[in-house]
N, C-alpha and C positions, 0 to 999 in steps of 0.2 A: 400584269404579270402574275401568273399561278403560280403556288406555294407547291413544290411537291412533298407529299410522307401520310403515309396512310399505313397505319398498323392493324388493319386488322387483320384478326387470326384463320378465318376461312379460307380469304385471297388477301391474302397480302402484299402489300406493294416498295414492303424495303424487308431484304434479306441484311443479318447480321452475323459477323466471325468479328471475334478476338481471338490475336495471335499474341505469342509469349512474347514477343519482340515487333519493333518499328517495321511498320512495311511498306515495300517501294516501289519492285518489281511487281507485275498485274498484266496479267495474260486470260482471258477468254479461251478455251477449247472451239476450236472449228471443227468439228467432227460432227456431224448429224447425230448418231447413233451418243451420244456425250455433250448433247448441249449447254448443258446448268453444268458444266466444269470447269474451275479457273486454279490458274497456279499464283501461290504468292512468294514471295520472296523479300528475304529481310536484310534491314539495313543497320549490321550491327558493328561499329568500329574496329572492326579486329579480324586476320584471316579466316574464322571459320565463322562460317554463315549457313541460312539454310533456304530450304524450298520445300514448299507443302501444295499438295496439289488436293484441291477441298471437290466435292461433288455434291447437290442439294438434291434432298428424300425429295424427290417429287411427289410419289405417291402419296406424304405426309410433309408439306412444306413449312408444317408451324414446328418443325423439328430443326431446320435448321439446316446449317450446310453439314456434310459427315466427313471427317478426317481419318485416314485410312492409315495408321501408323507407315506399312508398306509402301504407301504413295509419298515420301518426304523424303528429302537426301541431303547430305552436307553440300555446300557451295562457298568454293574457294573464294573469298572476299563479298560482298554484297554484289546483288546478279545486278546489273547497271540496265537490260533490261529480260523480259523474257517474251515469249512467242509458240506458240502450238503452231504444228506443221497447216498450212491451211489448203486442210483436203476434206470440204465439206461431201465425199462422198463416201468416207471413213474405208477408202482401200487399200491407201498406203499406209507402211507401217505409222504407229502414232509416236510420235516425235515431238518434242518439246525441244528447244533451243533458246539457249543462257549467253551473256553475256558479262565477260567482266576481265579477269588479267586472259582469258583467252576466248574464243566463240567454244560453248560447248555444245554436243546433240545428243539426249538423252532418250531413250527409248522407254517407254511407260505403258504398263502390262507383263504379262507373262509371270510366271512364280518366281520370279527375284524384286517384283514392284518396278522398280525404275534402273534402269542400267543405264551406265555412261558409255554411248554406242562411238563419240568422237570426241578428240581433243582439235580443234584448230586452229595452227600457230604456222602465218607466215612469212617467219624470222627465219632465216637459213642460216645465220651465225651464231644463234644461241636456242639455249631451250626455254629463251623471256621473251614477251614483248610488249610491246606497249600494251598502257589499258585501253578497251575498245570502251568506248562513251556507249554507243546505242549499236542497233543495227535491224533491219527490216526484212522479212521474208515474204518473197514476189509472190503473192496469189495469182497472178496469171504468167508467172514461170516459176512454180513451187521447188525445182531445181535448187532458185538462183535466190540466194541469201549477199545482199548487203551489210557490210559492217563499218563504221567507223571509227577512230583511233584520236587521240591525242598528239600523235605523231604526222599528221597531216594529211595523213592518209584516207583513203575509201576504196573497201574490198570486195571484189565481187567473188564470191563462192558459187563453185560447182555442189551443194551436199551430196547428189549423187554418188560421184568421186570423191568426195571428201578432197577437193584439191580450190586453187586458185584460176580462179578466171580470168581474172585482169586486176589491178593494183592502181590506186590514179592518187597522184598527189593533187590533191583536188582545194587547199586553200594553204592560206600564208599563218595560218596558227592552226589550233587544235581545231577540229572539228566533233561537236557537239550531236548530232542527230542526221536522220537517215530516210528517207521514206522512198519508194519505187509511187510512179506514176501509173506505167508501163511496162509491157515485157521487158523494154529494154534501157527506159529511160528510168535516172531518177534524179531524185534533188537531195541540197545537203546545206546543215547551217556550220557556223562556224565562229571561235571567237575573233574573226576578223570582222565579223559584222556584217559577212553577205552571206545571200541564198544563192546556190548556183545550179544549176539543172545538168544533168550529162546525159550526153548518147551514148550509147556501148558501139553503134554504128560509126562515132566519131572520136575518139577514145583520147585525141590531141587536143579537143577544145572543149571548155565548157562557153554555158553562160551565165550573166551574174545578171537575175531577173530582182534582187532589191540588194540595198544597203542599208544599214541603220544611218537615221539621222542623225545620230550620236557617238562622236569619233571615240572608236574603242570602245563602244559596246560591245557583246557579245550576244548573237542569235542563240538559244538555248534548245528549241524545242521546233520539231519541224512537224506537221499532218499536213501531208501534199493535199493542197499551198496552203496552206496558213504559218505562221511561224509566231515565237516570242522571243521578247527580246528580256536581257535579265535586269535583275531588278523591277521592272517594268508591269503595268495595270491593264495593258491591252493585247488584244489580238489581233495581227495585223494578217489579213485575206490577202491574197496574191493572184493572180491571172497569167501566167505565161504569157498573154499574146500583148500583154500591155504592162513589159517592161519599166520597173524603176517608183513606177506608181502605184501605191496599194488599193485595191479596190474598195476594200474598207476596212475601217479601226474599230473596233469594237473592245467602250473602253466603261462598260460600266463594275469592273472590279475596283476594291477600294484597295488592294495591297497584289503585289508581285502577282502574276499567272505561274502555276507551276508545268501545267499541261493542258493539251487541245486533243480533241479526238471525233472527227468527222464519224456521223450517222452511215453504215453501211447501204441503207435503202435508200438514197436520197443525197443529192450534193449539197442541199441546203441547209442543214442544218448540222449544228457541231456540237459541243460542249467541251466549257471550258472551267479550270479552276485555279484556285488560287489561296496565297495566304490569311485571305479574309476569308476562310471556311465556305466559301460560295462554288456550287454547281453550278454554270447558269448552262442555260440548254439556247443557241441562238436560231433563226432563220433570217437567211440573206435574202434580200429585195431583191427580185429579177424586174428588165425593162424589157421589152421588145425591140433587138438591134431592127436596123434599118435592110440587113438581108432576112429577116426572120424568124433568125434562132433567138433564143432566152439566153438575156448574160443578167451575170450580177449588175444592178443598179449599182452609180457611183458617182461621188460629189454629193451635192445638194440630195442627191433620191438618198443616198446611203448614209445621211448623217443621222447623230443621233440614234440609232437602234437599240433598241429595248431589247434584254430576252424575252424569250415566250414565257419561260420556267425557269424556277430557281429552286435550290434547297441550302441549307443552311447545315452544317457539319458543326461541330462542337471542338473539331482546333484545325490548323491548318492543312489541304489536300495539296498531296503529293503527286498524285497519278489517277488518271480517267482513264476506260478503256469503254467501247461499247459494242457488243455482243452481235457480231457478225451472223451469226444464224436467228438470233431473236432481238430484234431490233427495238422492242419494247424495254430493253431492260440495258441499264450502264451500272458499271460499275467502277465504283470513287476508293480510294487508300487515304487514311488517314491517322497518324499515330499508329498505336497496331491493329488497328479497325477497318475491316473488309466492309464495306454496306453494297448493299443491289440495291438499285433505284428503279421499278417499274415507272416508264416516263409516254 
C-alpha cells in the first residue's frame, strides 16, 4: 500500500488552509473556467456560522489557496452540507447551494461577492422547518436538487422555479443522506437502517436494496451505492441488481468511517475516511460475469481488500470530497484544516 504526502515546493502534491474555526461542509467547484475552487463551511455550536469560498494562485501554487474577504458569508446554523451548481460548462449562472434549517442557493460573483439568490422551505404552515441532514444536486438533471430531512422526508426541487417537485416520506425515522444515481432515480439512508432506492417514474414505491445487520443502527452516509453505518470501521459497496447482499466490506479502518466519496473518472475506486485520521483511497475487484460485462468481484474474490493508497491526517477526518473536473486531486476536512491531496 502507498503512503501519500509530498511537499515539495515546485509541484506540490498536498495543498493547505486553516480556517478560524472546525470545518465540515466541502464542496469542489464544477466549473471549468474555476477549477482549484472549493467552499468550506464551519461547524460552530451556535446559530451564526460561516462559508468561505478559497481559490488556489495557480500561477504561484507554493502560495497557497487565496481567500477573498468578498467571497465568505454568514450561515445560519452549521451548513450540514454544501455543493456548486454542477455545470462544468460554466454557462449557467454560478450557484452554490447550502444546507441546513433550510436548502439555500447563493449566487457567487458579481460586485456584492455572494448573494443569497433563494431561501427554500417546504412547510406551508409556518416559516420553520425541519433541519435538512444532506441533499444532492443531479448532474444529469442540474434542475433537480434532492434534499433530506429529519422529518422523514425526501425532496425533490425544481431550482429553476425555486418550487417543489415531489415530496416522498421515503423511511420510518430520520433520514440521513441523499445521493441521485440518475436523472430520475435516487437512493436514501436513514436511521431506520436501510438504503432505499426511488423512481420519480414510481413515486408510490421504493425499494429497500440493504439493511444493517444491527437492529437500530443507523445508515449515516450514502455515495451511490456505498453507504456507512454509524459508529461503524467499514464501508459497505452495494449493487442494485443484487438486493440485500453487499458486494463488499471494506473494513480496513481502525475507528468510525466519517465519509465515502466515489472517483469521478472511474467506478472503481473511492475514498474513504474516518476517526483514525486515515484517507485510504480503494479499488474494487471486477470478475467477468458470464454475459460479458465487468461486475464487482464478490465473496471469496472480494474478501480482504487492501487500499491502494493511504494518508494519515493528524486528528480525526470529517469529510472527503474528490474534484470532479481534476480527478487527480481530493480533498479531506479535518479540525479546521482543508488539505488537497494530489493522488
Amino acid at each position: 500500500m502507498e503512503r501519500l504526502g509530498s511537499e515539495n515546493q515546485k509541484n506540490p502534491s498536498i495543498y493547505n488552509y486553516e480556517a478560524p474555526w472546525q470545518i465540515y461542509g466541502l464542496a469542489w467547484s464544477a466549473r471549468s473556467d474555476k477549477r482549484f475552487r472549493l467552499a468550506v463551511g464551519s461547524f460552530i455550536e451556535e446559530p451564526s456560522n460561516r462559508v468561505q469560498i478559497l481559490t488556489l494562485n495557480e500561477e504561484n501554487p507554493s502560495l497557497g489557496f487565496r481567500r477573498d474577504p468578498s467571497l465568505q458569508f454568514e450561515h445560519t446554523y452549521p451548513p450540514t452540507k454544501l455543493m456548486f451548481h454542477p455545470d462544468p460548462s460554466s454557462v449557467s449562472p454560478d450557484l452554490l447551494a447550502t444546507s441546513g434549517d433550510f436548502l439555500r442557493l447563493w449566487e457567487v460573483g458579481g460586485e456584492g461577492g455572494v448573494e443569497l439568490k433563494a431561501v427554500l422551505n417546504n412547510s406551508k404552515s409556518s416559516e420553520f422547518s425541519a433541519p435538512l441532514t444532506s441533499f444532492d444536486w443531479n448532474d444529469a438533471e442540474p434542475r433537480r436538487i434532492g434534499s433530506c430531512s429529519i422529518d422523514t422526508t425526501c425532496t425533490v426541487w425544481d431550482v429553476e422555479r425555486e418550487a417543489v417537485e415531489t415530496q416522498l416520506i421515503a423511511h420510518d425515522k430520520e433520514v440521513y443522506d441523499i445521493a441521485w444515481g440518475e436523472a430520475g432515480v435516487f437512493g436514501s439512508v436513514s436511521a431506520d437502517g436501510s438504503v432505499r432506492i426511488f423512481d420519480l417514474r414510481d413515486k408510490e414505491h421504493s425499494t429497500i436494496i440493504y439493511e444493517s445487520p444491527f437492529p437500530d443502527t443507523p445508515l449515516l452516509r450514502l455515495a451511490y451505492i456505498a453507504t456507512v453505518l454509524m459508529d461503524c470501521s467499514r464501508v459497505v459497496v452495494l449493487d442494485i441488481r443484487m438486493p440485500a447482499v453487499p458486494v463488499v466490506e471494506l473494513d480496513r479502518h481502525q475507528a468510525s468511517v466519517n465519509a465515502v466519496s466515489w472517483t469521478p473518472h472511474t467506478s472503481r475506486h473511492l475514498c474513504s475516511v474516518g476517526d483514525d485520521g486515515q484517507a485510504l483511497i480503494w479499488e474494487m475487484p471486477t470478475v467477468m460475469s458470464p454475459t460479458g460485462t465487468v461486475d464487482f468481484g464478490c465473496g471469496e474474490d472480494a474478501a480482504g481488500i487492501d487500499p491502494i493508497l493511504a494518508y494519515s491526517a493528524c486528528s480525526e477526518i470529517n469529510q472527503v470530497q474528490w474534484s470532479t473536473l481534476q480527478p487527480d486531486w481530493v480533498a479531506i476536512a479535518f479540525s479546521n484544516k482543508l488539505q488537497v491531496l494530489r493522488v
